[in-house]
C-alpha positions as CSV (number, residue, x, y, z in Angstrom):
1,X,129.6,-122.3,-7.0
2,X,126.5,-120.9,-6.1
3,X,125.2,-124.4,-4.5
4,X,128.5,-123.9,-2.7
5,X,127.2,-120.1,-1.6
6,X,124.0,-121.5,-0.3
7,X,125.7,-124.6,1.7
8,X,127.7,-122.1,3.1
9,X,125.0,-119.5,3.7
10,X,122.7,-122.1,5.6
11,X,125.7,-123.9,7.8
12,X,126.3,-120.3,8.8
13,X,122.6,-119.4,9.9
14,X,122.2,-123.3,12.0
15,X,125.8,-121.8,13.5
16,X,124.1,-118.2,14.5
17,X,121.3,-120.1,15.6
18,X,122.4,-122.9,17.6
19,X,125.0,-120.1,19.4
20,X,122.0,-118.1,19.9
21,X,119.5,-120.7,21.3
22,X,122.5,-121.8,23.7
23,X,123.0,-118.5,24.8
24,X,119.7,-117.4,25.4
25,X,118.8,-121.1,27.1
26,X,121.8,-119.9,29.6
27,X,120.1,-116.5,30.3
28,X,116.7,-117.3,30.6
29,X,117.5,-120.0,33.1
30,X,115.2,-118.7,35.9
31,X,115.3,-118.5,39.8
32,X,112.3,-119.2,41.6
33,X,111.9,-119.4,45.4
34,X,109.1,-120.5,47.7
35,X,109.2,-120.5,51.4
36,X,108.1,-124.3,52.9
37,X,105.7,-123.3,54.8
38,X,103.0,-120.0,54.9
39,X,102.1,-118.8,56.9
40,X,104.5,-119.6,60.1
41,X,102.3,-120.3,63.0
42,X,103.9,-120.6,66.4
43,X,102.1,-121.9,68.9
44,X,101.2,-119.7,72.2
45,X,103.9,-119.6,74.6
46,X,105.0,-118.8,78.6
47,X,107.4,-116.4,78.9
48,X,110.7,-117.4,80.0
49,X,111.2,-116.8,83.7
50,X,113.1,-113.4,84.0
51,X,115.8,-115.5,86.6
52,X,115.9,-117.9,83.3
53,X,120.0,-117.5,82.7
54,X,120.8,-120.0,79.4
55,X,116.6,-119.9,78.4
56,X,116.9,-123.2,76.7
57,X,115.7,-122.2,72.9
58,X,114.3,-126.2,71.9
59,X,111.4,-125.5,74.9
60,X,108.8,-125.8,73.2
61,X,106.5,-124.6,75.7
62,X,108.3,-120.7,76.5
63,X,110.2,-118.1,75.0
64,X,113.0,-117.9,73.3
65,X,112.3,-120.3,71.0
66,X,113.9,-120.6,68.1
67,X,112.3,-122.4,64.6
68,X,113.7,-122.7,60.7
69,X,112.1,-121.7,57.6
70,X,113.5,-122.9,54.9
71,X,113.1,-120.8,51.5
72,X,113.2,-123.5,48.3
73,X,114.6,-122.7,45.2
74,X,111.8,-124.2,42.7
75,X,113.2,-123.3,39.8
76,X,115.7,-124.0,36.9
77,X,118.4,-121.4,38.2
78,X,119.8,-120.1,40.9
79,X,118.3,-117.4,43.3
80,X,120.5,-115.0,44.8
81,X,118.9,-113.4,48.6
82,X,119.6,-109.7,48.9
83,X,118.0,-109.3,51.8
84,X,115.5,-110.8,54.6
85,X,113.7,-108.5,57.4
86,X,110.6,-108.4,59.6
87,X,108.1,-105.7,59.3
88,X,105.5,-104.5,61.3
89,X,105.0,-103.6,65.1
90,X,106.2,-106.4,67.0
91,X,109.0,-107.0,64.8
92,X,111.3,-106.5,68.4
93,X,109.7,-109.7,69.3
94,X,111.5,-111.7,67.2
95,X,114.9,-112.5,66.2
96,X,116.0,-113.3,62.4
97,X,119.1,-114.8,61.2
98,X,120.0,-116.2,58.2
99,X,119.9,-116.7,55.0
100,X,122.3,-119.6,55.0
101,X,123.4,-120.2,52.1
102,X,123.0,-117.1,50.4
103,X,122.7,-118.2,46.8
104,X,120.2,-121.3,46.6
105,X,121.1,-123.8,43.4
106,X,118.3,-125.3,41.8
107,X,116.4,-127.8,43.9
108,X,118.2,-126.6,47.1
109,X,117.4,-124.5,49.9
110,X,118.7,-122.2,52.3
111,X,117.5,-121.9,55.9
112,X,116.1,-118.4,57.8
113,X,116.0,-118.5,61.6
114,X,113.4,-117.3,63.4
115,X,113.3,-116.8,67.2
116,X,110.3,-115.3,69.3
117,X,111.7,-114.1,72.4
118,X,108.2,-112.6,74.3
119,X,108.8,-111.7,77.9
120,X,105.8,-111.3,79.2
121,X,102.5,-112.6,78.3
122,X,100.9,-110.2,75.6
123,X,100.5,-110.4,71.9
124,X,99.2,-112.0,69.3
125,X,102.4,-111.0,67.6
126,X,102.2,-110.9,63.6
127,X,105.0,-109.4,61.4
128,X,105.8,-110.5,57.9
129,X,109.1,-112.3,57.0
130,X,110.4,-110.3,53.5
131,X,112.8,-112.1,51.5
132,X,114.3,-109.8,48.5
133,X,116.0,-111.7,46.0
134,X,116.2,-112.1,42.1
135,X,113.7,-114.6,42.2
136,X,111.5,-114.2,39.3
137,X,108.3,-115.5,40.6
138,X,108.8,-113.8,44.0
139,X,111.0,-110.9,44.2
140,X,110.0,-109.7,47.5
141,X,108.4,-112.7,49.3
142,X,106.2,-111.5,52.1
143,X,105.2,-114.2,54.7
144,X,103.2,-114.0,57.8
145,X,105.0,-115.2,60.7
146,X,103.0,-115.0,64.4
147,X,103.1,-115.8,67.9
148,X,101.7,-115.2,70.9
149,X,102.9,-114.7,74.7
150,X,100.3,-116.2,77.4
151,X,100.4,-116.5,81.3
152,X,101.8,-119.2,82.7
153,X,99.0,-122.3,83.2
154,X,96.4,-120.5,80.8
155,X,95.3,-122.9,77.7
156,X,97.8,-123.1,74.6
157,X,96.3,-122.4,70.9
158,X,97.9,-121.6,67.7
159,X,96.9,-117.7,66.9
160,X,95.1,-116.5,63.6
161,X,97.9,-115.3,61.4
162,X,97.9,-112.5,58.6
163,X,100.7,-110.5,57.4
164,X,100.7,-106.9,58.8
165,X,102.3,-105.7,55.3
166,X,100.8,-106.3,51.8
167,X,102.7,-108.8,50.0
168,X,103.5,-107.7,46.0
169,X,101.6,-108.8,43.3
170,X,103.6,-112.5,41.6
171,X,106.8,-111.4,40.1
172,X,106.7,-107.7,41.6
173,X,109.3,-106.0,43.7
174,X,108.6,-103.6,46.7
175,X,111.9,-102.0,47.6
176,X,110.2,-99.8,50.2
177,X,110.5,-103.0,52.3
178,X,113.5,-104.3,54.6
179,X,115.0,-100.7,54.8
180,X,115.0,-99.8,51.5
């Protein structure tokens, strides 16, 4: 009997174990994201001419022109986005759209538009692109994004580009960001 007892005893401890290394394997699967390029440089651009009716967004050379960034989930679970802004002071320069999807699978990736839509020659133009999610590595990813605005015929060079906001410390959270 009591070899019986023990039998029992230790198939019920590989039982708790094995449930408890499956479960805890499903909850620590963990999201990571990464955007696939920082920072987003845009080249200078001309202005679209105010009489411009359907601007043509794939001109490469004036505003509005439209670009993807594509945020990579890089790790063994998914990452759900919350939430994706621009800060700082010429944030009503450009457009953002997106995420799409909003919950990135492992290995996938889900696209953010971005469109600078300058009038008028001025600039540079530097905001940061936030992306709140449960990542764990990144849970408010802050990326520079900039642009600049130049009169027609003047010489075309990609602007230095820093964030205007502080980006969090790996694996922190700013909820002060994006509204919040």
């Amino acid at each position: 009997m009591r070899h019986t007892e023990i039998a029992l005893f230790v198939l019920v401890g590989l039982a708790a174990s094995f449930a408890t290394a499956c479960n805890g394997g499903e909850s620590a699967l963990s999201g990571e994201i990464l955007p696939h390029v920082s920072p987003v440089v845009f080249q200078d651009f001309y202005p679209a001419p105010d009489d411009a009716a359907d601007a043509d967004v794939a001109d490469s050379e004036r505003t509005p022109f439209e670009w993807v960034l594509l945020l990579q989930s890089t790790g063994d679970g998914p990452v759900n986005i919350d939430t994706v802004c621009l800060e700082g002071p010429a944030a009503d320069q450009f457009i953002v759209e997106g995420p799409k999807p909003e919950t990135v699978d492992p290995g996938q990736e889900a696209a953010v538009r971005l469109t600078y839509q300058r009038k008028s020659p001025g600039g540079p133009d530097s905001v940061a692109i936030v992306v709140q999610s449960d990542a764990s590595n990144y849970p408010t990813l802050v990326g520079p994004v900039c642009a600049r605005g130049i009169d027609d015929g003047g010489k075309r060079e990609a602007p230095d580009c820093s964030a205007p906001v502080e980006a969090p410390a790996e694996g922190a959270k700013d909820d002060s960001l994006c509204g919040g």
